[in-house]
C-alpha positions, 0 to 999 in steps of 0.5 A: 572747412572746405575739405570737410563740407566735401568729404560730407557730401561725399559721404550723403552720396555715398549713402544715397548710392547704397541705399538705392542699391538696397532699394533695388535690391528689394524692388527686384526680388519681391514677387509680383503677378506675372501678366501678359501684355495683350496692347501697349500705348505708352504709359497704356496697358492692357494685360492678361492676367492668370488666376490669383489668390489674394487675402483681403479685408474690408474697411470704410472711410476714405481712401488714405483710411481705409488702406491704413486701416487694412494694411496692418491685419493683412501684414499680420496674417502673412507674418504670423503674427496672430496664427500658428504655422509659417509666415507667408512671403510679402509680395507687390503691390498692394491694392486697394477698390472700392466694394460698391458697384455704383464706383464705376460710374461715380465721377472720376474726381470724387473716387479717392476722396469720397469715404465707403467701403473698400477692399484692401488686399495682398497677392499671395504667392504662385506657389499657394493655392487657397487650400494650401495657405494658413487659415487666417486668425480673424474672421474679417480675414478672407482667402478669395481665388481671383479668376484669369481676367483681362484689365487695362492699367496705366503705370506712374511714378510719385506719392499716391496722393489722391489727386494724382490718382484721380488724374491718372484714373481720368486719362486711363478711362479716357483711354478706354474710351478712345479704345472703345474698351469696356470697363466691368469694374470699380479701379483698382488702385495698387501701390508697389513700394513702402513709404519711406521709399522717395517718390520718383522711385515709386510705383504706382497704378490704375488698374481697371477690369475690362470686357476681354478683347476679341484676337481681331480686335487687339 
């Protein structure tokens, strides 16, 4: 019986090692923004990044609602699911900010919860242009170029509950403030992994556009 409970055991670890191999695996080859690091503080980060075309959608409701909602036309549009031409490479992260601009200065503790608007996007592939991707099947589907900007972003770990979010958003604009970092817009919340992936292995940030930083100041 012994010999049994262990070569089970044995067999979960097993299993366990293969499938944070393939986690790995997939964390490391799906493409992410390349951004260069402007300051580091810790978990702290203010990064320059390049231009970006994203494709979005907008949906109410909640936070947890309204990424649900936008998750599944943008999954169609870049598996081809509702248009002719090639599927388009899946990319991380996955974010989400709300649309309204009183969002910057509502408390931090209400921003995950409270239901509005929100925009939920997928960053394209370096090698697309806007004019080079396929036109999407929906109107409620946009291509948007997203210019060169600054932003300050704080990195964590766990399942994106709405209180961590919250908690991790109040200690990055309380870092901005110790910095004297301006913020120029709502945070965006961005989500690096699917969510069979187990906590501990999960990426996750704030990310908050900010004022560029002068080459004195940095």
């Amino acid at each position: 019986m012994k010999k049994i409970v262990l070569l089970l055991i044995a067999g979960v670890l097993v299993l366990g090692g293969g499938a944070l191999a393939v986690f790995i695996f997939i964390v490391q080859n799906v493409e992410t923004p390349v951004y260069q690091v402007v300051m580091q503080d810790g978990a702290f980060e203010v990064r320059a990044y390049p231009a970006l075309v994203v494709a979005e959608v907008l949906r109410e409701g909640d936070r947890k609602t309204a990424l649900r909602a936008g998750f599944s036309p943008l999954a169609h549009y870049i598996f081809a699911k509702e248009r002719g031409g090639e599927s388009v490479a899946m990319t991380a992260p996955v974010t989400q900010q709300r649309e309204e601009p009183i969002a910057m200065t509502v408390p931090v503790t209400q921003s995950p919860t409270a239901a509005g608007k929100w925009v939920v996007r997928f960053i394209m592939p370096a090698s697309y242009t806007r004019e080079s991707l396929p036109a999407p099947a929906t109107a409620d589907l946009t291509l948007r170029d997203v210019p060169a900007r600054q932003a300050a972003a704080v990195r964590f770990s766990g399942r994106a509950t709405d209180d961590l979010i919250a908690a991790q958003e109040l200690a990055l604009r309380e870092w901005l403030k110790s910095r004297n970092l301006t913020p120029v817009a709502a945070p965006i919340y961005a989500y690096y992994n699917d969510p069979l992936t187990p906590g501990i292995f999960r990426r996750n940030e704030v990310i908050i556009d900010i004022a560029p930083i002068a080459p004195e100041s940095r």
